[in-house]
Structures are given as C-alpha cells and as structure tokens.
DSSP file (Angstrom, degrees, kcal/mol; ACC not computed):
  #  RESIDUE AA STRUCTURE BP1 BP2  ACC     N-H-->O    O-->H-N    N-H-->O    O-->H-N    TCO  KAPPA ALPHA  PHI   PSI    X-CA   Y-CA   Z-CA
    1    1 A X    >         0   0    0      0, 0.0     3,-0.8     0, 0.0     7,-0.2   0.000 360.0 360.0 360.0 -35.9    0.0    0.0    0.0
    2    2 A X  T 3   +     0   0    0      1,-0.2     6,-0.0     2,-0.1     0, 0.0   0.315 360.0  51.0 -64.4   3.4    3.1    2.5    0.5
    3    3 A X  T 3  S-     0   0    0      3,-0.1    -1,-0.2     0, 0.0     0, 0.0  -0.067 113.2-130.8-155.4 -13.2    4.2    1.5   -2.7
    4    4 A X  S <  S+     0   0    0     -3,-0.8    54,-0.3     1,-0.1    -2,-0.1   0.961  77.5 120.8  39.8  46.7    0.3    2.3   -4.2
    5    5 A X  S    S+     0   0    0     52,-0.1    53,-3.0     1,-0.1     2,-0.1   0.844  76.4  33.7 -92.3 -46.2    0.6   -1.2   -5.7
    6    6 A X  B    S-A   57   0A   0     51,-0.3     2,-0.4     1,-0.1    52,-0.2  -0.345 102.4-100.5 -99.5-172.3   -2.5   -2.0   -3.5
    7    7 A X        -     0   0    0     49,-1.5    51,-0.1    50,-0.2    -1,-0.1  -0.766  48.8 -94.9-109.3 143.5   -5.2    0.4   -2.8
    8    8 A X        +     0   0    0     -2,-0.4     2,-0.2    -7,-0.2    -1,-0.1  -0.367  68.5 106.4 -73.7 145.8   -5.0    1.9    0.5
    9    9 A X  S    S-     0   0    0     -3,-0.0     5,-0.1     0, 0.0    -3,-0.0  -0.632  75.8 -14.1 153.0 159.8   -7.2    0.3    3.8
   10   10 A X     >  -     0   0    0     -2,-0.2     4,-3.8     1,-0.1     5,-0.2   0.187  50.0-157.7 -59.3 127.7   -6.7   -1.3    6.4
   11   11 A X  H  > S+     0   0    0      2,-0.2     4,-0.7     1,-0.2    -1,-0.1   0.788  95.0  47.2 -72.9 -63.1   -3.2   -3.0    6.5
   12   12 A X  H >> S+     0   0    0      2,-0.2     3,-3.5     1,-0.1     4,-1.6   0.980 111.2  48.1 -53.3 -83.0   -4.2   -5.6    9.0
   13   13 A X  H >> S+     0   0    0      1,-0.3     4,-1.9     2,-0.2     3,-0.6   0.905 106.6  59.4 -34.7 -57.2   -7.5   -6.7    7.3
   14   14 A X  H 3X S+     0   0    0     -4,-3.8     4,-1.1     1,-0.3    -1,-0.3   0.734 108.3  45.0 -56.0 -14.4   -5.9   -7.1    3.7
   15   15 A X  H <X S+     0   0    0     -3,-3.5     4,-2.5    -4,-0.7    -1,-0.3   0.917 102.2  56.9-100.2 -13.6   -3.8   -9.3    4.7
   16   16 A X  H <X S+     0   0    0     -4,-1.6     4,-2.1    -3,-0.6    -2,-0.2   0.782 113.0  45.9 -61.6 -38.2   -5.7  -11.3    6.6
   17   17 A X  H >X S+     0   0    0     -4,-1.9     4,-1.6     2,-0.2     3,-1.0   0.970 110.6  50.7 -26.5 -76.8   -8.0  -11.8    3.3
   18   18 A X  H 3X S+     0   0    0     -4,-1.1     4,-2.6     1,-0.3     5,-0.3   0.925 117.5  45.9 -49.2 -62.3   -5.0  -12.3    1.2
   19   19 A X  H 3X S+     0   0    0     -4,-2.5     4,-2.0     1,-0.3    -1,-0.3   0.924 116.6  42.1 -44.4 -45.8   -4.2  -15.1    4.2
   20   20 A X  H << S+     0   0    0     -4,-2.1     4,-0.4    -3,-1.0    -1,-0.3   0.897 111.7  54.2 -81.8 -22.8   -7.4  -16.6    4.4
   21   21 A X  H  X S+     0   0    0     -4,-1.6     4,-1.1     3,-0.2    -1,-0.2   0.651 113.6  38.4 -78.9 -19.9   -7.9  -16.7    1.0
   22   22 A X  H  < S+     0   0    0     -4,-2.6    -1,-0.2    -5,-0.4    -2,-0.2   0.870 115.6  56.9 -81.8 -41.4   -4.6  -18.7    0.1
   23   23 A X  T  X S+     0   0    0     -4,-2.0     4,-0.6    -5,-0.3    -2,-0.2   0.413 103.6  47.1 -84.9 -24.1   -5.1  -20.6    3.0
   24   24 A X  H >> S+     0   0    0     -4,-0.4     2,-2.2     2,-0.2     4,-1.2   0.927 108.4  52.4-116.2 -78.0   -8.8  -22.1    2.3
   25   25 A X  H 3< S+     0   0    0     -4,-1.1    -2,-0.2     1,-0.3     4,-0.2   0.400 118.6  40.3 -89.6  25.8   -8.2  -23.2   -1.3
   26   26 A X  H 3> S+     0   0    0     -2,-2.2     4,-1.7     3,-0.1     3,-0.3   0.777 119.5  46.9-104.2 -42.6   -4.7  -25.3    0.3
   27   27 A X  H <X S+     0   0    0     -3,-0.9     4,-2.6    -4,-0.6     6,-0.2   0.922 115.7  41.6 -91.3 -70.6   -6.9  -26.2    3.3
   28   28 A X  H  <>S+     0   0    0     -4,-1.2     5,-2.8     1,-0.2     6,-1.3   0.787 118.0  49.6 -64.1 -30.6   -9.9  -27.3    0.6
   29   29 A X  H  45S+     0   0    0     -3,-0.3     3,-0.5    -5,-0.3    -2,-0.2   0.846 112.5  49.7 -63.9 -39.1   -6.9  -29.2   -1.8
   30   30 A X  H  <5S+     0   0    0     -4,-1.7    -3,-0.2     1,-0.2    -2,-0.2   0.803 115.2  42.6 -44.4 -61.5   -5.5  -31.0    1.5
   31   31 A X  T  <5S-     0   0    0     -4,-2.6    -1,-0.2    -5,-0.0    -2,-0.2   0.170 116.0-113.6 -78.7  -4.3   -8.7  -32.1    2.3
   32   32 A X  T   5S+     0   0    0     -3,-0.5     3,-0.3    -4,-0.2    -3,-0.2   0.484  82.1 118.2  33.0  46.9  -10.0  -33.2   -1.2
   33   33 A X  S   <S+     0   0    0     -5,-2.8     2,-0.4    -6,-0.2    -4,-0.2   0.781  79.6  53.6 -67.8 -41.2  -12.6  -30.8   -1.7
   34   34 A X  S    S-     0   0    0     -6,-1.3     2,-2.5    -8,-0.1    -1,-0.2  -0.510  77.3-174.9 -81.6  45.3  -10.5  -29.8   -4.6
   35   35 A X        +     0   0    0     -2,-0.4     2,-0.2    -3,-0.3    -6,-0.1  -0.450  36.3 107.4-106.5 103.2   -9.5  -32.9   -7.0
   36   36 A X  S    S-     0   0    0     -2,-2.5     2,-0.3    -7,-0.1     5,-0.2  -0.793  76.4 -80.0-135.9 151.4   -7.5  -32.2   -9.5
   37   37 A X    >>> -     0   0    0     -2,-0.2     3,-5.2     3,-0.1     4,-0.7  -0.349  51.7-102.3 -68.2 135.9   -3.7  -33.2  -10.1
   38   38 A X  H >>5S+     0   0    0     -2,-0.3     3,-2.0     1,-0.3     4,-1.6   0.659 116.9  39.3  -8.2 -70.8   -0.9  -30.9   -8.2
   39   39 A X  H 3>5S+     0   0    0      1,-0.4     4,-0.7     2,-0.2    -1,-0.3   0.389 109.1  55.3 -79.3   5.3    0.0  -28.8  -11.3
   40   40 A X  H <>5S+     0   0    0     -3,-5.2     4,-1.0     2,-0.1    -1,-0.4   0.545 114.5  37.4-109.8  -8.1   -3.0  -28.6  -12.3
   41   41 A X  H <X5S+     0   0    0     -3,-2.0     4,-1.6    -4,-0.7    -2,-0.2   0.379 112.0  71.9 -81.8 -12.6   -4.4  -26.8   -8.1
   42   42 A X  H ><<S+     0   0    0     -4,-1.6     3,-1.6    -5,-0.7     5,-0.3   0.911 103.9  27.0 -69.9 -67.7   -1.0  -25.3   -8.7
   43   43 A X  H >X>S+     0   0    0     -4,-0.7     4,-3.0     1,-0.2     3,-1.6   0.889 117.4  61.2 -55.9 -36.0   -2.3  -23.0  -11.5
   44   44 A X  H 3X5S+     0   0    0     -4,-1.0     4,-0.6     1,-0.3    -1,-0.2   0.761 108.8  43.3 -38.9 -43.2   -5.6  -22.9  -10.1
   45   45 A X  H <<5S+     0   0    0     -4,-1.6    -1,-0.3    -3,-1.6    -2,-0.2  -0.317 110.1  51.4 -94.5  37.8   -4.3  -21.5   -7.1
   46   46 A X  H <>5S+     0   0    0     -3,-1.6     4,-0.6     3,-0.0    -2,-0.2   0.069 113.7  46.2-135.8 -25.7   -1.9  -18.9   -8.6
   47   47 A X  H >X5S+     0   0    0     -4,-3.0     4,-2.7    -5,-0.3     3,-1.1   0.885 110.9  50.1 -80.9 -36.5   -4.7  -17.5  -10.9
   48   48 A X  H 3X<S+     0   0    0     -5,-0.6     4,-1.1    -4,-0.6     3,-0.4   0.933 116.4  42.5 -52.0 -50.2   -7.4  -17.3   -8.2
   49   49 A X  H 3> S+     0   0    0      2,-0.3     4,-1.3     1,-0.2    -1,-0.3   0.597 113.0  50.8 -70.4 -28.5   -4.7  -15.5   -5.9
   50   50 A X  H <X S+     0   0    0     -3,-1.1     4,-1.5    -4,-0.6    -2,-0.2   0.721 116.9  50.5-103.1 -25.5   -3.5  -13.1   -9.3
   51   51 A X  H  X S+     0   0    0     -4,-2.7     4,-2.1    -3,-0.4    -2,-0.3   0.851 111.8  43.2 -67.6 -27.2   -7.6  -12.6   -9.4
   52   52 A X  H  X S+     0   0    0     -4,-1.1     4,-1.7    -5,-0.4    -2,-0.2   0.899 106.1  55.6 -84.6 -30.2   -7.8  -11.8   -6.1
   53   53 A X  H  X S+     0   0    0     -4,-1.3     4,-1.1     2,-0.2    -1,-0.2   0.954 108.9  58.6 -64.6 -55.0   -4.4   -9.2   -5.8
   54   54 A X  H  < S+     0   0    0     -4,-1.5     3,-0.4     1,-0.3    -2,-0.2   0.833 103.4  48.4 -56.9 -31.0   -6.3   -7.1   -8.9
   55   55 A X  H  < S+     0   0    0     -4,-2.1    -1,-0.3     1,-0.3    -2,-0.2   0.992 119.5  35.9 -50.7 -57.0   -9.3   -6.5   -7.0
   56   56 A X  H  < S+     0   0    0     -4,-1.7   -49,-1.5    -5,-0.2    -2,-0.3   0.424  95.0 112.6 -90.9  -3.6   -7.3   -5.5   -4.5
   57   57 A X  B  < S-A    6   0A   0     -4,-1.1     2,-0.6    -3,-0.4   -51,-0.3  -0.057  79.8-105.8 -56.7 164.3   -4.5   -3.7   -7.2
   58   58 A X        -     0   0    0    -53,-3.0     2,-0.4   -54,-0.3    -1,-0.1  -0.804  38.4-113.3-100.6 150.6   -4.7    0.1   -6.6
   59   59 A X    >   -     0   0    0     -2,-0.6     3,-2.5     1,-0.1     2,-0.3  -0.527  21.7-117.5 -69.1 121.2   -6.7    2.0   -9.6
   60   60 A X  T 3  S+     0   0    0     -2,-0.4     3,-0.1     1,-0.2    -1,-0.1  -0.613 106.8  20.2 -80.4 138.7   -4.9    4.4  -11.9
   61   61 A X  T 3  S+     0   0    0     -2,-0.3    -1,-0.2     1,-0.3     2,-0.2   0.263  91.4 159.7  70.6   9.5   -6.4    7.6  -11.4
   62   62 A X    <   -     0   0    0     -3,-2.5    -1,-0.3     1,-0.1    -4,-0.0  -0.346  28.0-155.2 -52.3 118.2   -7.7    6.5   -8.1
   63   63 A X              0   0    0     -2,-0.2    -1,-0.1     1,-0.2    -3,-0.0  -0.005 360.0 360.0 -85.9  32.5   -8.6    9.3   -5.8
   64   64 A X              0   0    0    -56,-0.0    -1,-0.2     0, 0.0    -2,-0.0   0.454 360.0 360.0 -99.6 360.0   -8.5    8.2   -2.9
C-alpha cells in the first residue's frame, strides 16, 4: 500500500483476506474438496490469488 501497488485500507485486514484466501483453497486441496492433479491446483491457485491481488490492485487515477 506505500508502494500504491494496492489500494489503501486497512493494512491488517488485507492481509488477513489475502491469508485466508490462500489458505482455504490449500486447506480445501488437502482435504480433497479440490480434485485435481498438483499442477493442475498449482495454477488454479496462482490465478485465483493473481484474481484476487487485482481486485485488490490500486486503480490508476484513483482518488483516494
């Protein structure tokens, strides 16, 4: 957020998202909610996470 890669708000919360969100599709893979082969939850879970950083990207021309 100092770096205005992500959009400023609270510091704490976002990461806990970021955390929980990373953390529940390993947690759902683990468990075999998720079944599919390794490299294929590997990309699965590196685009879901690359969706999830853009939400969170900061906006050019953002006024905030």
């Amino acid at each position: 957020m100092d770096r205005r890669v992500l959009q400023s708000d609270d510091v704490a919360q976002t990461a806990l998202s970021i955390w929980a969100h990373a953390h529940g599709l390993s947690t759902l893979y683990l468990c075999g909610r998720i079944t599919v082969p390794r490299a294929t939850f590997q990309k699965l879970y590196m685009r879901s996470l690359d969706r999830l950083l853009h939400g969170l990207a900061e906006r050019t021309g953002n006024k905030s």
